[in-house]
C-alpha positions as CSV (number, residue, x, y, z in Angstrom):
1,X,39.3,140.8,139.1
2,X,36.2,138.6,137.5
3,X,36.9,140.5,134.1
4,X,40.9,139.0,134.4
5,X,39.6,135.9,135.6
6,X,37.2,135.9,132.7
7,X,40.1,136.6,130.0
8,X,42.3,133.6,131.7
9,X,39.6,130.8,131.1
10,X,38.7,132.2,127.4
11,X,42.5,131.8,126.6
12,X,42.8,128.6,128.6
13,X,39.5,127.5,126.2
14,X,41.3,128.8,123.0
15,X,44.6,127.7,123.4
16,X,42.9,123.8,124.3
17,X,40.7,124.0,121.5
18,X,44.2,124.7,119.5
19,X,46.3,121.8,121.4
20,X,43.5,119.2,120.6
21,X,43.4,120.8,116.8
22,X,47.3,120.4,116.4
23,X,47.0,116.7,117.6
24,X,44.6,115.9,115.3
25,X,46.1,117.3,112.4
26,X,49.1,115.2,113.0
27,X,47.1,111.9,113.4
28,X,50.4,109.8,112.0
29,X,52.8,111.4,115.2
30,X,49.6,111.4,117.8
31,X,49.0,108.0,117.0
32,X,52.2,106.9,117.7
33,X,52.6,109.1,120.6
34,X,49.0,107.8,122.0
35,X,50.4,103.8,121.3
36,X,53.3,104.5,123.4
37,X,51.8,106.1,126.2
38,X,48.5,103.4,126.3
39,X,51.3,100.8,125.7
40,X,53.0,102.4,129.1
41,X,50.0,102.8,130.9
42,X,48.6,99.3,130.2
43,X,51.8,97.2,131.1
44,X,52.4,99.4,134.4
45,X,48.6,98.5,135.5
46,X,49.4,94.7,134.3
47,X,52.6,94.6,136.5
48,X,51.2,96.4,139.5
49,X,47.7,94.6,139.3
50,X,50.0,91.3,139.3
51,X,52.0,92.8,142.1
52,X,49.2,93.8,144.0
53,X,47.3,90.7,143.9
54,X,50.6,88.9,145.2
55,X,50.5,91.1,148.4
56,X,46.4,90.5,148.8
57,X,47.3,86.6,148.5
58,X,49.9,86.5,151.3
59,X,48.3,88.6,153.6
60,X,44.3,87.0,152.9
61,X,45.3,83.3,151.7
62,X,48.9,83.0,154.1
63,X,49.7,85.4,156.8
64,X,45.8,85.5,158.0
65,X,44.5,82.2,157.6
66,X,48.3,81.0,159.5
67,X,48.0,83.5,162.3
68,X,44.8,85.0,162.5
69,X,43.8,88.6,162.4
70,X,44.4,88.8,165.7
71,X,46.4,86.8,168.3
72,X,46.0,87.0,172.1
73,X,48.4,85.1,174.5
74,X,50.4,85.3,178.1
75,X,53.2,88.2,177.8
76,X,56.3,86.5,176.2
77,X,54.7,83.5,174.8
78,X,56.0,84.4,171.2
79,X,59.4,85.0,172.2
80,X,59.6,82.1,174.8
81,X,56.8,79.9,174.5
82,X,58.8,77.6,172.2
83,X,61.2,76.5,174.5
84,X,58.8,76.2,176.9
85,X,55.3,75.8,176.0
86,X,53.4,74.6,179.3
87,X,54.4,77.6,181.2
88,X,52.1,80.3,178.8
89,X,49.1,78.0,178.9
90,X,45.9,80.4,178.9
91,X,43.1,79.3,181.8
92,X,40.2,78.7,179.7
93,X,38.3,81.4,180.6
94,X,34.7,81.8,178.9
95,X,33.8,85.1,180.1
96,X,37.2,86.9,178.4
97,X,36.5,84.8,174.9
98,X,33.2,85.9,174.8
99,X,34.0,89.4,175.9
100,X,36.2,89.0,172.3
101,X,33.8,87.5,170.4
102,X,31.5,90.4,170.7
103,X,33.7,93.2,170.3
104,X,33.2,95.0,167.0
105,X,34.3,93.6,164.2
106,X,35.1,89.9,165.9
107,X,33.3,87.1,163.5
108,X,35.1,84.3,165.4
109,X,37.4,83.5,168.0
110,X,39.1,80.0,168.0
111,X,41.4,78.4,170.9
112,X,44.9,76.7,169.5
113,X,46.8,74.5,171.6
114,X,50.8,74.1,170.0
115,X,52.4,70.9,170.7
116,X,54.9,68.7,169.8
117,X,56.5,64.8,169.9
118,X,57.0,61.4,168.7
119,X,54.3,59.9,166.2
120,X,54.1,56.2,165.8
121,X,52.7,53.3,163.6
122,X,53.7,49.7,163.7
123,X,57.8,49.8,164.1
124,X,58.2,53.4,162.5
125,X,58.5,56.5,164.9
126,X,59.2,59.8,164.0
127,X,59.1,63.6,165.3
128,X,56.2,65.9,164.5
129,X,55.1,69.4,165.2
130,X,51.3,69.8,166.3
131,X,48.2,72.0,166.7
132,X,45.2,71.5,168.9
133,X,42.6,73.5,167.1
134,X,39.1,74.0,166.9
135,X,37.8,72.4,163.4
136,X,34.7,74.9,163.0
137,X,36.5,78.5,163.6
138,X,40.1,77.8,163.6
139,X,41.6,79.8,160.3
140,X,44.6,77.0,159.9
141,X,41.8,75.0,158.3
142,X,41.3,77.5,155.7
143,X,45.0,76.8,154.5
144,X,45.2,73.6,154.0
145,X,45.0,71.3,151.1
146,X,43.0,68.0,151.5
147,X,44.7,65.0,148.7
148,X,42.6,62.5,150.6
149,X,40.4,61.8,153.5
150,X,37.8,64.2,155.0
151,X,38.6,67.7,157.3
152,X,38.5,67.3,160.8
153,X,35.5,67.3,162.9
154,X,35.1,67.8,166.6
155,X,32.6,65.0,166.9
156,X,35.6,62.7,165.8
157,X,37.9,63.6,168.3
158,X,40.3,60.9,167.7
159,X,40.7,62.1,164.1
160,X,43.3,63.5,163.0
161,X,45.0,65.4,159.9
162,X,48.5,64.2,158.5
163,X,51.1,66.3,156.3
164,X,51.4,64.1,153.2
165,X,54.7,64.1,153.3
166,X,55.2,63.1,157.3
167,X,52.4,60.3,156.2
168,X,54.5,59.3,152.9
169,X,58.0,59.2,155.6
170,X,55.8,57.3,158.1
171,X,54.1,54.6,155.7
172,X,50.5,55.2,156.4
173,X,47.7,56.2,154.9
174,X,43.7,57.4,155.3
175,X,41.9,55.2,158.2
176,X,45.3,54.0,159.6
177,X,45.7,53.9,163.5
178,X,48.9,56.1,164.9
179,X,50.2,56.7,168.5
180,X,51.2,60.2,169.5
181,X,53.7,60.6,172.1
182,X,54.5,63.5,174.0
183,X,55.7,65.1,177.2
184,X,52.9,66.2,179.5
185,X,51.9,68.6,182.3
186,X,54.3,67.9,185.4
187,X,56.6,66.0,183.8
188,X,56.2,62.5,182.2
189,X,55.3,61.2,178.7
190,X,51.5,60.4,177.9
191,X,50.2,59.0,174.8
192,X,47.1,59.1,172.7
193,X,45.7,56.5,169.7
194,X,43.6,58.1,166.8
195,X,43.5,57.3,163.9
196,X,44.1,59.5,160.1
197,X,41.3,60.9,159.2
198,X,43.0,62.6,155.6
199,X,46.2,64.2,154.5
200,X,46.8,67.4,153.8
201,X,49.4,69.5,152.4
202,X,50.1,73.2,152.6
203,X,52.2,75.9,150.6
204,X,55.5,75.4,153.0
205,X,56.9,72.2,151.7
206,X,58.9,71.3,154.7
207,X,55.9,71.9,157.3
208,X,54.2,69.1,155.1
209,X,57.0,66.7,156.5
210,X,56.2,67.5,160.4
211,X,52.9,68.6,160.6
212,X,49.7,66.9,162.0
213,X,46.4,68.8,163.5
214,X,44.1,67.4,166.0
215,X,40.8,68.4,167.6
216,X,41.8,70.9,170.3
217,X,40.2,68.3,173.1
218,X,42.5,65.4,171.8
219,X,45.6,67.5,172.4
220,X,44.7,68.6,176.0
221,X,43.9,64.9,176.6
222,X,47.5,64.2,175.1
223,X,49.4,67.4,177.3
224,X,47.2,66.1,180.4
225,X,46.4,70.5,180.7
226,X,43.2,72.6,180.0
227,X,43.1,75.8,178.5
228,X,44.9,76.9,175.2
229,X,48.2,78.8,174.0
230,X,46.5,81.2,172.0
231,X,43.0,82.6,171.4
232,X,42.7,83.4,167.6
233,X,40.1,86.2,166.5
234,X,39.2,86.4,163.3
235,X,37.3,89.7,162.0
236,X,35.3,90.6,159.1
237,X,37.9,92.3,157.0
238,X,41.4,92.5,157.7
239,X,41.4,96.1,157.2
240,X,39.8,96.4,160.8
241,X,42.7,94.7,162.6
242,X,44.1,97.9,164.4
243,X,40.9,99.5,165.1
244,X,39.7,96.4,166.8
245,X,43.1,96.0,168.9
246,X,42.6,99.2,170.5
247,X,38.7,97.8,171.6
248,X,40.2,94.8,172.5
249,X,42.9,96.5,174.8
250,X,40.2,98.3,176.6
251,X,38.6,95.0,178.1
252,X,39.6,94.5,181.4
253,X,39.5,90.6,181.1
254,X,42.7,91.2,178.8
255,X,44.4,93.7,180.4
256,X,47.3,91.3,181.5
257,X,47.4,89.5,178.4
258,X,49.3,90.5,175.1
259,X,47.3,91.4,172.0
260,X,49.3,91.3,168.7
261,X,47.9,91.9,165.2
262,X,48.7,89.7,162.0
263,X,51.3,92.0,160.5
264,X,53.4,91.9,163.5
265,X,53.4,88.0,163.2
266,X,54.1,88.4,159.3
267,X,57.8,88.5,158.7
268,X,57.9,87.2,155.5
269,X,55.0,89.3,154.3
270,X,56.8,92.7,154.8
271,X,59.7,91.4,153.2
272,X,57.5,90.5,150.5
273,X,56.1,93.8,150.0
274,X,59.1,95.5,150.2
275,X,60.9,93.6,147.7
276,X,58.3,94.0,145.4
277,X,57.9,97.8,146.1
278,X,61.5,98.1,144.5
279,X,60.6,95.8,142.2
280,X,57.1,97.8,140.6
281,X,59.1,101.5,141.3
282,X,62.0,100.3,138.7
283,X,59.4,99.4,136.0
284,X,57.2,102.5,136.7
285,X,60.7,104.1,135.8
286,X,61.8,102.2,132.9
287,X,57.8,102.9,131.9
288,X,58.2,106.7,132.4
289,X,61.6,106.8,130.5
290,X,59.8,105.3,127.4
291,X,57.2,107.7,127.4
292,X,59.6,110.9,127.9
293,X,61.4,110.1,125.2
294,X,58.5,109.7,122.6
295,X,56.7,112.2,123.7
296,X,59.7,114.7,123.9
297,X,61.1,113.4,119.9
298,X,56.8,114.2,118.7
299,X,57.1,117.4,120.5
300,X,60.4,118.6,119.2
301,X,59.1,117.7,115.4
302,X,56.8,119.3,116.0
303,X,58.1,122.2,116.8
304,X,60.3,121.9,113.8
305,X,57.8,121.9,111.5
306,X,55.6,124.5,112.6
307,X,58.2,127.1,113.4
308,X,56.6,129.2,110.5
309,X,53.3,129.1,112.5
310,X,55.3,129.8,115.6
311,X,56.9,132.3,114.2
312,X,54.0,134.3,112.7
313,X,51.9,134.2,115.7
314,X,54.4,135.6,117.9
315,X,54.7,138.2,115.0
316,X,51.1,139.2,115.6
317,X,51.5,139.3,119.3
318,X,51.3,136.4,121.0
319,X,53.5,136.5,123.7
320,X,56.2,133.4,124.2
321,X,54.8,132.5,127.7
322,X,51.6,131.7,125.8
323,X,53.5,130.0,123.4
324,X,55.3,127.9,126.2
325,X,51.8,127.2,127.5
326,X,50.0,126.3,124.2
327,X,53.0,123.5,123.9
328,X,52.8,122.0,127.2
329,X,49.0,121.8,126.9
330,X,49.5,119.9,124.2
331,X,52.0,117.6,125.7
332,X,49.1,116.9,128.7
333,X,46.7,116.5,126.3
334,X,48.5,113.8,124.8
335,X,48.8,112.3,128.3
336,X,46.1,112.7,129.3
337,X,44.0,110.8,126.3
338,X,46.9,108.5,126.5
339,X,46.7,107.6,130.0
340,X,42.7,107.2,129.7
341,X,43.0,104.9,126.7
342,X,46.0,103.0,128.4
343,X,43.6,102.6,131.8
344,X,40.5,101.1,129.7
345,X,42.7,98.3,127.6
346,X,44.6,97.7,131.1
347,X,41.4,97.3,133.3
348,X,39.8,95.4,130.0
349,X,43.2,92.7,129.8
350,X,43.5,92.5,133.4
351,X,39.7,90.8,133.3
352,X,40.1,88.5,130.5
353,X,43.6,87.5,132.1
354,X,42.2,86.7,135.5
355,X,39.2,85.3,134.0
356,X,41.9,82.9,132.7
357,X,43.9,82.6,135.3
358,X,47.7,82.6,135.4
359,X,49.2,78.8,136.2
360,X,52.3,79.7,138.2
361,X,54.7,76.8,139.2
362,X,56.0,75.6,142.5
363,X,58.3,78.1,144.0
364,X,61.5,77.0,145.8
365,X,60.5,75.3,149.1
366,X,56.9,75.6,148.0
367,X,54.6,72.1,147.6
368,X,52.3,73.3,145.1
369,X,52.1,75.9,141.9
370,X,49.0,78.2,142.2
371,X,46.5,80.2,139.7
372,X,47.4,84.2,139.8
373,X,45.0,87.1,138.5
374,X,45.4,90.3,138.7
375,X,44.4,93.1,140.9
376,X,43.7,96.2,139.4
377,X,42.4,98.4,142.2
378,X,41.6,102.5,141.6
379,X,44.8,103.7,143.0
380,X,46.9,101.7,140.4
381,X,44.5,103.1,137.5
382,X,45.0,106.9,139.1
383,X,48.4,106.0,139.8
384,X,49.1,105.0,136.1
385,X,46.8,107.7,134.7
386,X,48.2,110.6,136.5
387,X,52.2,109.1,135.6
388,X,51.2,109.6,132.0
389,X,50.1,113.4,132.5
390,X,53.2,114.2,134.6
391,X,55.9,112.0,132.4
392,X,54.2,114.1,129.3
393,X,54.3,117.1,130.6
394,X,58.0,117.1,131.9
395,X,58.8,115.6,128.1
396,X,57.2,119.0,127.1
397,X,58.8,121.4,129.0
398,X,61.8,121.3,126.4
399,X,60.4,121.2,123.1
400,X,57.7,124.1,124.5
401,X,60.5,126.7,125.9
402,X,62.4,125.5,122.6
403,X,59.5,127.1,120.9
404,X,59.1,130.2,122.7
405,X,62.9,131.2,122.7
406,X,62.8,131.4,118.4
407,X,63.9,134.0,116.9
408,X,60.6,135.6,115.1
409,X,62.7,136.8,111.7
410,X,64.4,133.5,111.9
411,X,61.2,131.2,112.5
412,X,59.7,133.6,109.7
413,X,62.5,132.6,107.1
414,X,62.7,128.8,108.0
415,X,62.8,126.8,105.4
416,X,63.1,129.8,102.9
């Protein structure tokens, strides 16, 4: 058995040390076989590192910093606390938030109050869509976009933050005074004067035209309520969302409330992902179509022109399995030093181009363009290299049983 063994891995040595001869004899074909297959390589690492960093930007940059990692809130509030906000108030209960905060994983844990009414300065009144939230640890402040004025701060609880556009509709501007208006706790209409502490703008266009934040102790002063509609905890790395939902259904202090992670929230994200999923499977297609048909036109010249070679070796014995074998080695060899030189340019451009940066204009709906890189993680590099060796060595499989099916008297007369 070791001596069979031994004889398998001194032909498997033999007939590589022949593959990587025949490939460098032909430097003209390999060349152009190697160019097509880096070329391959390179632009499917380009498109999925581009794809990838599209799904890292609206989970990190837009689902988590607009939800949280992790939402917590009375049973039903998402899919009736709309219509009815005041009736999925949570109590504020210390003990429970800090029974979050130190779970595992938990780096902060903000309370957000949603509200909503009539905003007003000097004889101009219109509708707006609120949120009470804590200024220090609340993620919403991660997403926004200040054009002028300062953040807001809880010592300034009279402060508060303006969508430029609901500002441009309303006529104000920074260090204006502004009535909000709204229906409060057992019926009735309070009101509360602050003043505009900055405008801000975020990705969703039409939010900018209706939105407003205010410290979270200015909006229960406003709804005449304590507590909050939502306790928001965010963790260390999203990646720990699920494992810290299971720890966090195991606290008795939350047993009767509901727990629901980001992605659940995320609609638009999972669309996202699964249009671009199609989207990065047809070009790894188109990409694997190019390099089956170059590789499969070098293999079958080659073939033609060594048929005397073929032919003689099988006339001293070689048998047309090896033959076969010999062939398709050659074919993965190709891949293979295609696929590694087509990983080093890709991972070498996808630096300089994020180094750069890629401007990227205002989508439909959208209020601002932004700079994209691209994300070239290990998976897309073995992803690409491994699609070169397999897309190779199916190209191969025709040229290589071409050559073990000739004829030896006829391969021996070719060209004769």
């Amino acid at each position: 058995m070791q001596q069979r063994v031994t004889v398998i891995l001194n032909t498997a040595r033999t007939d590589f040390r022949l593959a990587l001869r025949n490939i460098l004899r032909q430097r003209r074909r390999s060349l152009i076989a190697l160019a097509a297959i880096g070329f391959g390589v390179t632009a499917m690492m380009l498109a999925a590192g581009y794809i990838e960093w599209i799904f890292w930007a609206n989970r990190e940059e837009v689902a988590v910093k607009q939800y949280g990692h992790i939402q917590i809130s009375k049973p039903g509030y998402h899919a009736a606390g709309k219509s009815d906000p005041l009736a999925y108030l949570l109590p504020d209960d210390r003990a429970a938030i800090q029974a979050i905060e130190h779970a595992p994983g938990v780096e902060a844990v903000a309370q957000r109050l949603d509200f909503s009414g009539l905003v007003s300065h000097g004889d101009s009144t219109l509708s707006f869509l609120g949120l009470g939230i804590d200024p220090a640890s609340d993620p919403a402040m991660r997403n926004i976009i200040i054009e002028s004025g300062r953040p807001l701060d809880a010592h300034d609880p009279k402060g508060i933050l303006m969508g430029a556009g609901l500002a441009a509709n309303l006529g104000v501007k920074k260090g204006d005074t502004i009535v909000l208006l709204s229906n409060a706790s057992g019926g009735g209409l309070r009101a509360v004067e602050g003043h505009v502490r900055g405008l801000v703008s975020i990705t969703v266009k039409a939010y900018n035209d209706s939105m407003l934040y205010v410290p979270i102790a200015t909006a229960r002063e406003l709804l005449h309520v304590q507590g909050s509609h939502l306790w928001i905890a965010m963790l260390r790395k999203t990646d720990m969302t699920d494992d810290t939902v299971a720890r966090l259904k195991r606290i008795g202090a939350l047993d009767k409330l509901e727990i629901v992670p980001w992605d659940q929230l995320a609609d638009f994200y999972h669309k996202t992902v699964a249009l671009f999923s199609r989207q990065i499977g047809v070009v790894r297609l188109i990409i694997a179509s190019i390099i089956v048909l170059s590789i499969s036109n070098t293999m079958t010249m080659s073939v033609m022109e060594r048929t005397v070679e073929i032919g003689t070796a099988m006339a001293l014995g070689i048998r047309r399995k090896r033959i076969l074998a010999q062939f398709l080695m050659e074919g993965g060899l190709l891949g293979a030093l295609g696929g590694g030189l087509g990983v080093v340019v890709g991972y070498l451009l996808a630096t300089l181009i994020s180094m750069v940066g890629i401007p990227m204009p205002a989508g439909p709906g959208m209020a601002h363009g932004f700079i994209a890189t691209i994300m070239v993680t290990p998976g897309i590099a073995l992803q690409a290299f491994v699609l070169a060796i397999i897309t190779t060595l199916l190209a191969s499989i025709y040229p290589a049983w071409r050559a073990s099916r000739l004829v030896i008297v006829d391969a021996l007369r070719h060209n004769r």
